[in-house]
KOLSETI-969725 format. One record per residue (C-alpha): residue in three letters; z, x, y. Coordinates in steps of 0.1 Angstrom, whole numbers, padded with zeros to 4 digits, always signed. Example, Ala and Ser with C-alpha at 12.3 -4.5 7.8 and 13.67 -1.06 7.14 Angstrom:
<kolmars>
ALA+0078+0123-0045
SER+0071+0137-0011
</kolmars>
This chain:
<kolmars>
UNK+0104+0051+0190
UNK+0136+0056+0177
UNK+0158+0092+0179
UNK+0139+0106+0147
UNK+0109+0119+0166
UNK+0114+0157+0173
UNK+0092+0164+0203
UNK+0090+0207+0204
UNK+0082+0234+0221
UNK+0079+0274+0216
UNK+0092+0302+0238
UNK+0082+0337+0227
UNK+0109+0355+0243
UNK+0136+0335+0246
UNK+0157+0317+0220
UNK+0142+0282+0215
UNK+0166+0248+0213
UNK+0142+0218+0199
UNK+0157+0184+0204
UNK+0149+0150+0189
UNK+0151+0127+0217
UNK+0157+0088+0219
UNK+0125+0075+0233
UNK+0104+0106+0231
UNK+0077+0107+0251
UNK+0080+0140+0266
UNK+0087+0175+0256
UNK+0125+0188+0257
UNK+0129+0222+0255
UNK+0166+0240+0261
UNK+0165+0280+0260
UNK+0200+0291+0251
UNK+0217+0325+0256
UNK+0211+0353+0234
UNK+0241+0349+0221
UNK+0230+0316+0202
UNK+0226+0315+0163
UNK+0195+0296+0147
UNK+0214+0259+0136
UNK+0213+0227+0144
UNK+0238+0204+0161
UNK+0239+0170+0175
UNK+0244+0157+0210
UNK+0265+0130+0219
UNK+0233+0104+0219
UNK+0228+0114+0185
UNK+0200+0135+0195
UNK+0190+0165+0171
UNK+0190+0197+0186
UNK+0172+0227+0164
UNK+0185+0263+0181
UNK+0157+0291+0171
UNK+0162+0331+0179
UNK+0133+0352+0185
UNK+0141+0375+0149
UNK+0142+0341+0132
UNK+0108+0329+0142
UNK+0093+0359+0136
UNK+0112+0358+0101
UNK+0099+0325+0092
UNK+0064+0331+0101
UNK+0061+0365+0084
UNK+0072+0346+0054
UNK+0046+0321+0056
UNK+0067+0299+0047
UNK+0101+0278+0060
UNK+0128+0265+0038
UNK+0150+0237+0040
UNK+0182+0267+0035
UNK+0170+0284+0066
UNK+0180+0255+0086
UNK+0211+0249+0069
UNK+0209+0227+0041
UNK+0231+0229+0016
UNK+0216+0214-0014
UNK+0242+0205-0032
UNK+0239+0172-0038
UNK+0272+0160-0013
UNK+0264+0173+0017
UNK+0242+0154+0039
UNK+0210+0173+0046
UNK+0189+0151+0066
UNK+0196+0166+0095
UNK+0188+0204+0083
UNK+0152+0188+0066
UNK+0143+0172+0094
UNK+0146+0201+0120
UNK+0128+0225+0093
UNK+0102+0204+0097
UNK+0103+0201+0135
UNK+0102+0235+0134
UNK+0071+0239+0109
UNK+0052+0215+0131
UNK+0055+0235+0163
UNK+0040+0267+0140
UNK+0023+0255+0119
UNK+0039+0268+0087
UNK+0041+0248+0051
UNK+0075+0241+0042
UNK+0091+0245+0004
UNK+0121+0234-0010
UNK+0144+0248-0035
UNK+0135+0238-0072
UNK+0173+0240-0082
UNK+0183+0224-0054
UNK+0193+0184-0051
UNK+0193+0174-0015
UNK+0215+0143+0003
UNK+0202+0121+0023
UNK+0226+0094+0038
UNK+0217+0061+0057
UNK+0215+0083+0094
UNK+0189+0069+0114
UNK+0166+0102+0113
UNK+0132+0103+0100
UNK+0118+0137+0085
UNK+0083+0141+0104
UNK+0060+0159+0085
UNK+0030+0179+0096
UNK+0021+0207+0073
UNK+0018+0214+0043
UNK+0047+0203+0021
UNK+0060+0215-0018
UNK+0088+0195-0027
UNK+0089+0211-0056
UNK+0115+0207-0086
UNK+0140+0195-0059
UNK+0156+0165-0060
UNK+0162+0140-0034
UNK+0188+0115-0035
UNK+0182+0085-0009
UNK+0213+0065-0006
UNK+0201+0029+0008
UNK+0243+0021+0009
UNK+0247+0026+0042
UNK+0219+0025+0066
UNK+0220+0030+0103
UNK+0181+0009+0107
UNK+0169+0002+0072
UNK+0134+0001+0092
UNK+0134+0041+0096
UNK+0116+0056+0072
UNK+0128+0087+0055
UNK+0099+0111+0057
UNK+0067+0103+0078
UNK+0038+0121+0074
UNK+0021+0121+0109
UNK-0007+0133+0127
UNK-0002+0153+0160
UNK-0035+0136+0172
UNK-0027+0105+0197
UNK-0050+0072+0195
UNK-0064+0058+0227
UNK-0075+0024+0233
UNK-0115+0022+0234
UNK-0115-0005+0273
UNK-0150-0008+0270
UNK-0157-0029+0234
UNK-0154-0065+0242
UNK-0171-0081+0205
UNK-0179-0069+0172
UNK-0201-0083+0143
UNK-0199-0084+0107
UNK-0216-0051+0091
UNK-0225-0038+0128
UNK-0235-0002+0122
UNK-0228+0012+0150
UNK-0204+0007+0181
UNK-0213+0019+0216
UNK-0187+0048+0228
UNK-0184+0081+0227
UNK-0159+0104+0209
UNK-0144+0133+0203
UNK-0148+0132+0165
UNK-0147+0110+0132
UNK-0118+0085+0138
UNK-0101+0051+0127
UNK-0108+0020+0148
UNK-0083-0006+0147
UNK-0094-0038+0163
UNK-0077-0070+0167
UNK-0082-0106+0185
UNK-0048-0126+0186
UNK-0066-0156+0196
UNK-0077-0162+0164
UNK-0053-0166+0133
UNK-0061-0160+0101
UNK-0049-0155+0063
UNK-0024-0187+0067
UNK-0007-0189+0044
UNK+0002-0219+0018
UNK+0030-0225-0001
UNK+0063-0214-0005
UNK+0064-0185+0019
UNK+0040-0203+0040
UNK+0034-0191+0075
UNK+0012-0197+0111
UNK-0014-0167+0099
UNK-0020-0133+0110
UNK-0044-0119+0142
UNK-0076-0116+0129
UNK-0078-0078+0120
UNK-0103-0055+0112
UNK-0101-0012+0104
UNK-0128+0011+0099
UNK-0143+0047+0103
UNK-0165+0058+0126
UNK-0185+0091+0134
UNK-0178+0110+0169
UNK-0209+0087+0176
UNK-0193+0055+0169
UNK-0216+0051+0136
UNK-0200+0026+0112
UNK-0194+0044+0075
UNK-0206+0014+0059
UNK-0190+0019+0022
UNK-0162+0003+0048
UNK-0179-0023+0069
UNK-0170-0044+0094
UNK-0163-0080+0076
UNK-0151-0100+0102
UNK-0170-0111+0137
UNK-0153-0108+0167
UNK-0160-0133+0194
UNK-0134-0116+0218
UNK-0110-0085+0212
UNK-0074-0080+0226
UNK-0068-0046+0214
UNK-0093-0022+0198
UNK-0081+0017+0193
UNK-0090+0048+0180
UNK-0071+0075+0159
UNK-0089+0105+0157
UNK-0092+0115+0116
UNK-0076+0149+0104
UNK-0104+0164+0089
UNK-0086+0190+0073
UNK-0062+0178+0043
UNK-0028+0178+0041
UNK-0007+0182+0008
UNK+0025+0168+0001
UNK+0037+0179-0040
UNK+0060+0174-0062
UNK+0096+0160-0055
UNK+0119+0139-0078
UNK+0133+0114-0057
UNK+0158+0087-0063
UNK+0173+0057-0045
UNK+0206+0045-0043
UNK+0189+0008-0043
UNK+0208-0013-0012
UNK+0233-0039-0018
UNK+0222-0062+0012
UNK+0220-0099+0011
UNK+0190-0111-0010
UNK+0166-0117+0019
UNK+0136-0111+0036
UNK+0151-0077+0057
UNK+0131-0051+0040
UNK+0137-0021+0043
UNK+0118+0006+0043
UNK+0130+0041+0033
UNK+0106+0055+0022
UNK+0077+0084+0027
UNK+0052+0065+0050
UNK+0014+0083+0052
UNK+0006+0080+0091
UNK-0017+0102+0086
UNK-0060+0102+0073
UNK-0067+0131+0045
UNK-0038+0134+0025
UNK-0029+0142-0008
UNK+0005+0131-0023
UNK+0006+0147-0060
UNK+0032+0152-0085
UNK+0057+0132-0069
UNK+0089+0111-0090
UNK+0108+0084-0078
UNK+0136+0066-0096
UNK+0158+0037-0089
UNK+0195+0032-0094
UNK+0225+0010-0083
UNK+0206-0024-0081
UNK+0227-0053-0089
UNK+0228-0089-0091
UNK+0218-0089-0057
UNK+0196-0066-0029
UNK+0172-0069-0001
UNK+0135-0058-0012
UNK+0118-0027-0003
UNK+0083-0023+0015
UNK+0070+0004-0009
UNK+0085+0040-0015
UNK+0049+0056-0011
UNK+0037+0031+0019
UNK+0005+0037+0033
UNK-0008+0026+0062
UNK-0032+0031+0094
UNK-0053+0061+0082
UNK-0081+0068+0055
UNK-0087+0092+0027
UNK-0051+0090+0011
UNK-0047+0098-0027
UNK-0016+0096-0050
UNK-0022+0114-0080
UNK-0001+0121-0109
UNK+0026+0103-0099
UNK+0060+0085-0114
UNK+0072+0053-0102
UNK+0096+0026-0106
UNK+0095-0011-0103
UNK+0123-0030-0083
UNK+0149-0055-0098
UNK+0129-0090-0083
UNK+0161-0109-0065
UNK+0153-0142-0047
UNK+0158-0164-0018
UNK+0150-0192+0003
UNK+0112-0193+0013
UNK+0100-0208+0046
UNK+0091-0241+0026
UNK+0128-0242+0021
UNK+0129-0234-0017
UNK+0140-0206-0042
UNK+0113-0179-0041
UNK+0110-0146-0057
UNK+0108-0120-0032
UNK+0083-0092-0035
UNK+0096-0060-0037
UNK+0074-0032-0039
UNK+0074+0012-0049
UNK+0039+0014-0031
UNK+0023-0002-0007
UNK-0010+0003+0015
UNK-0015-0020+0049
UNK-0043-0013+0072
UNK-0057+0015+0047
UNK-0090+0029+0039
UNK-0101+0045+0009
UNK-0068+0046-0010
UNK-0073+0064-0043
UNK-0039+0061-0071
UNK-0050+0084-0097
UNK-0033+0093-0134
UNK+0003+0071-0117
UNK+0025+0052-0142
UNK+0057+0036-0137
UNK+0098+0046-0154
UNK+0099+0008-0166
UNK+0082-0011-0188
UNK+0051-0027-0170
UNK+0054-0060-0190
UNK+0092-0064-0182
UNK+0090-0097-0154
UNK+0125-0087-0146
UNK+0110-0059-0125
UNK+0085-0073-0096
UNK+0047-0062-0096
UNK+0043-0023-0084
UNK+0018-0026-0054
UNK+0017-0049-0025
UNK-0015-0043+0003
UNK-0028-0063+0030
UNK-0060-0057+0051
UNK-0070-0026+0035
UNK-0105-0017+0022
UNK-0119+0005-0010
UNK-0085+0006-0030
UNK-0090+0023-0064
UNK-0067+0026-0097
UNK-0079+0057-0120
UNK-0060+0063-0155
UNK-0032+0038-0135
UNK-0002+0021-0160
UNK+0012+0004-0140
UNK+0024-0036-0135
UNK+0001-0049-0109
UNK-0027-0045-0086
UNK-0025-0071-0055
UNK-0042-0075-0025
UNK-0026-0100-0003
UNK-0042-0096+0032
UNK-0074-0091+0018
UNK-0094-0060+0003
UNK-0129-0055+0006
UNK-0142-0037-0020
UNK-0116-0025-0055
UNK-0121-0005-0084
UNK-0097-0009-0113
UNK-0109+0021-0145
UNK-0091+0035-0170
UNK-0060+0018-0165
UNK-0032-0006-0179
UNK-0025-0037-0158
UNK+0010-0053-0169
UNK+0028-0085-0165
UNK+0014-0096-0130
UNK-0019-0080-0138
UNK-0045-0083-0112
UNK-0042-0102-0080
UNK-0067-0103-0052
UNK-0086-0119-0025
UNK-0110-0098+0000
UNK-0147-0090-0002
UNK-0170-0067-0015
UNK-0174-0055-0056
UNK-0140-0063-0074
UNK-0150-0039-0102
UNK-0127-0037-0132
UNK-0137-0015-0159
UNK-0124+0006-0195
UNK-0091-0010-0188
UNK-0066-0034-0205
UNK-0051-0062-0185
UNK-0020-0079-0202
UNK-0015-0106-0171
UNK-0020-0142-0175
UNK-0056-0143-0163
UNK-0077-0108-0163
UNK-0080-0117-0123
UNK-0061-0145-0103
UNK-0070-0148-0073
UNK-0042-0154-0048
UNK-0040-0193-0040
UNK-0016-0188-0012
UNK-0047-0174+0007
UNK-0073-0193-0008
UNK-0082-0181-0040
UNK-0112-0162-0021
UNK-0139-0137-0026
UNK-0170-0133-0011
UNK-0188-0111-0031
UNK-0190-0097-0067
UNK-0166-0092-0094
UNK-0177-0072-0126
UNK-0154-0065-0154
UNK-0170-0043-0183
UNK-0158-0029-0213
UNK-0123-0042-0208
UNK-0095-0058-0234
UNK-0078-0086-0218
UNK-0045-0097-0239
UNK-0032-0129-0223
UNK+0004-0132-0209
UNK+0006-0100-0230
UNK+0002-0114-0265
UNK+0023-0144-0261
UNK+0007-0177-0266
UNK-0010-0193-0238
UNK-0044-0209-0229
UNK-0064-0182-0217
UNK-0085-0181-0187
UNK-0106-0149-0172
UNK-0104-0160-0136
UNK-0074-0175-0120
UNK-0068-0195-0087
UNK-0059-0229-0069
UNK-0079-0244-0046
UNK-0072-0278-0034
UNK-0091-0281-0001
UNK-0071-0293+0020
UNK-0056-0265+0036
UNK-0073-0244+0067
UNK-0066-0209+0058
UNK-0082-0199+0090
UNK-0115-0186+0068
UNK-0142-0200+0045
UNK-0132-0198+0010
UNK-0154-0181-0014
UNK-0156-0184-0052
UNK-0173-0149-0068
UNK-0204-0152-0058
UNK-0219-0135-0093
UNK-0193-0125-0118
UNK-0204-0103-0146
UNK-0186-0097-0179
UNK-0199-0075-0204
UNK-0185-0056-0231
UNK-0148-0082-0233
UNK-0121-0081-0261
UNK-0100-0108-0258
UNK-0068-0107-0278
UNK-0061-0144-0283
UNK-0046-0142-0315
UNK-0014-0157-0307
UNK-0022-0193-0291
UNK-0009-0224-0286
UNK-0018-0253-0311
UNK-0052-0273-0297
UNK-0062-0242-0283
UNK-0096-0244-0272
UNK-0106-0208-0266
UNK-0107-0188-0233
UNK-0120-0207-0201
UNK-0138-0182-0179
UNK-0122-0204-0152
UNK-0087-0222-0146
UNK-0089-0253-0134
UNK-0091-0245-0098
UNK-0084-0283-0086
UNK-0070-0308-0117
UNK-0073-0336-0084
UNK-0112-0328-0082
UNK-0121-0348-0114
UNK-0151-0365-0098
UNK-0174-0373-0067
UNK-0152-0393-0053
UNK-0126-0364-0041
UNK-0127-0347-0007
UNK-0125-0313+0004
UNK-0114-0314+0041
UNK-0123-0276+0037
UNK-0150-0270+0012
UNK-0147-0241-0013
UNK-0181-0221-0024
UNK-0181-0220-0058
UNK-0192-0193-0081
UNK-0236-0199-0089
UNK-0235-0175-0119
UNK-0219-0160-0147
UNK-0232-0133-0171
UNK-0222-0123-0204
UNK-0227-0096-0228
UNK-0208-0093-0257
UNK-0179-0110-0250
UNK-0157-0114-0282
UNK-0126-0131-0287
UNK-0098-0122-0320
UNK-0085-0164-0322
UNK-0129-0166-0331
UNK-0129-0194-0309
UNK-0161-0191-0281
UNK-0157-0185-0244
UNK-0158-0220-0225
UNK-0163-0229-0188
UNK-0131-0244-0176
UNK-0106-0271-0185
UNK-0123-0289-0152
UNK-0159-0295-0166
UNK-0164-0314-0130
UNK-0157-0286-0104
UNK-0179-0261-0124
UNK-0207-0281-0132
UNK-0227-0262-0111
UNK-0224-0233-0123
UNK-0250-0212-0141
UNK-0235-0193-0173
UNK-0259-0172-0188
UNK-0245-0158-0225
UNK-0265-0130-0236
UNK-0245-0123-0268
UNK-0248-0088-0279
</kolmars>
């Protein structure tokens, strides 16, 4: 806790004096003298204090409505106004009153450690927002969060869990998120050059006031013991955060890993983020990477919907292997998320430009889904179980996942190397399904290259604290592949890269076995170099694979 949380309190007939404490974790409520103006000032901790008269508050909520000029913001673009947003919104919380900003106006934000909390209803509007990342107090304060004002608690009495359990045996007082965790047990190390030691083995998912498991979000992991399990209960009724044209003075920090993360973080389950812009400017030969703009994470039932983003300048640094790595740097991101939903969102520059890293970064998140998406990439890095990729454009980086579940890709272009790579630096996995139907893939976006559908690496010799799984069935029906442009000796599209160029034979090893894909089905499959679609470059690893080409 940080001094950005504004912990408040109502008086009817006194004047009211909200303050934003440093550690809040108790209500603190001054009444001032009737002498006292509605403003806001700051005390010498830096704590925000939010002075409200009785005529005031009955102003505001006959309106319906507060404004970020009733506080005191200016507006004009100089000023810094975090400090006037942040206690309109303090005070909106405590009455529960939307809050709207002024279309012509263009707030300030500087780098003050104070974060906006946001608990109503919210029209940003034709405003605009400058963020300016030039100065920051804690670069790991977000701007605005969007919180709930419902508190988790810790469920004592779960001591294991099972894969696709339906049901879990408590007691509560409505639909809410369960976050469970065993640090005993690592998982999701990771190989290569940002290799690490793993991450607790984690789970999320929604239950009924019950404890019923909604199973479109299963349980995929057994746990053996648990060292933290809570629940948050869900905000059943939906909160709406629109419009907003938003732009970043991008940071000038040394290129590495400190992210930082200024940005509008959803804390919150049912929300609805819609006709929001954000831009990027000032990046420079150098910059430490973002953690998302939009960055989603620890609730359910979020969607972003006809939305504008940019992709950041991709700067790079040592990795832990102790070589040059690009570092990812990302406008949205979704950790520890159920049923994300990005509909109709597209991206200020070019998706194919590789000077610009990949859009979206996730980890342990489950039922993503891009509708009527252009935008650079999809990636799962943590894991996803279950993804749903329609009526989109996928750019440079394309699609990258591991996880579980249906990988479904369908009425979409994909202009990446591979139509879907999945991630060797956590195993190339995925136990489950992937269908891709009427698609066009065009390799490395029409530049010449040998094409394959399915990309990974898997030598087997790392423990990546699971069992690595192939696609289990992978369907394909319906595929244009644009291989016009090709290398000489091209031998047509390999529905597989070679996985292991070492596994040539019997004789090699896999200290850690990978499950390899049983079948593949296609259905009018058709390729523009007229060359036919082949198994792999590594006839040996895939031997065992059944392909069954139905033709048209």
């Amino acid at each position: 806790m940080t001094k950005y949380w504004l912990l408040i309190s109502f008086l009817l007939t006194c004047p009211l004096a909200i303050r934003a404490q440093n550690k809040g974790s108790a209500e603190s409520v001054t009444v001032t003298s009737e002498n006292t103006k509605t403003g806001v000032q700051t005390n010498d901790k830096g704590e925000l204090q939010v002075n409200v008269v009785p005529k005031d508050v009955r102003k505001y909520k006959a309106a319906g409505v507060v404004r970020y000029a009733d506080f005191g913001a200016r507006g004009d673009g100089k000023t810094d106004d975090v400090d006037a947003i942040a206690a309109t919104h303090a005070f909106a919380n405590v009455h529960r009153l939307p809050v709207k900003a002024s279309d012509d106006a263009t707030y300030y934000m500087g780098g003050k450690e104070r974060t906006v909390i946001i608990q109503t209803d919210t029209d940003f509007g034709k405003a605009a927002f400058i963020i300016d990342d030039s100065e920051v107090e804690n670069r790991n304060a977000s701007v605005f969060t969007v919180s709930s004002g419902l508190k988790p608690f810790k469920l004592e009495t779960i001591t294991s869990l099972k894969r696709n359990q339906e049901k879990i045996e408590t007691s509560l007082p409505g639909p809410c998120l369960i976050t469970v965790t065993n640090s005993n047990v690592k998982q999701y190390i990771r190989f290569g050059l940002n290799q690490n030691n793993g991450s607790s083995q984690t789970d999320i998912f929604v239950v009924d006031k019950n404890g019923k498991v909604d199973m479109n979000a299963p349980i995929i992991w057994d746990f053996d013991q648990i060292t933290d399990i809570t629940a948050l209960p869900i905000d059943e009724k939906p909160l709406k955060i629109t419009g907003g044209r938003f732009t970043t003075i991008a940071n000038k920090a040394e290129s590495k890993y400190t992210y930082y993360n200024r940005n509008i973080a959803v804390r919150r389950s049912n929300v609805l983020v819609e006709g929001l812009e954000h831009r990027i400017t000032g990046e420079e030969d150098h910059g430490a990477p973002y953690g998302g703009f939009i960055n989603i994470g620890d609730c359910s039932y979020v969607t972003v919907k006809n939305t504008v983003l940019t992709g950041h300048k991709t700067y790079s640094t040592i990795g832990a292997a102790g070589k040059p790595v690009s570092m990812g740097t990302y406008d949205l991101s979704a950790n520890r998320a159920l049923n994300v939903s990005f509909i109709n969102c597209s991206q200020t520059n070019d998706i194919n430009d590789n000077t610009y890293w990949g859009i979206l970064g996730s980890n342990f998140c489950k039922n993503l889904l891009y509708d009527r998406c252009t935008l650079s990439r999809f990636d799962a890095h943590q894991g996803v179980a279950n993804a749903t990729i329609r009526n989109s454009t996928l750019g440079h980086m394309g699609i990258n996942a591991i996880g579980s579940g249906l990988l479904l890709i369908e009425n979409s272009t994909i202009r990446g190397r591979s139509i879907v790579n999945l991630r060797p630096d956590y195993g190339s996995t995925w136990q489950g399904e992937v269908v891709i139907r009427n698609c066009v893939f065009v390799p490395a976006n029409g530049k010449p290259s040998n094409a394959s559908l399915i990309s990974g690496s898997y030598s087997g010799q790392h423990d990546f604290g699971y069992t690595c799984y192939m696609p289990e069935k992978i369907t394909i029906e319906n595929l244009r592949i644009d291989d016009a442009a090709h290398p000489e000796n091209y031998q047509g599209p390999a529905i597989f890269a070679n996985f292991n160029p070492e596994m040539t034979d019997g004789a090699y090893q896999e200290k850690y076995p990978y499950v390899k894909t049983q079948n593949v089905v296609l259905r009018n499959v058709t390729t523009a170099s007229g060359k036919a679609v082949r198994v792999s470059d590594n006839a040996f690893m895939f031997k065992d694979v059944n392909v069954n080409n139905e033709g048209k």
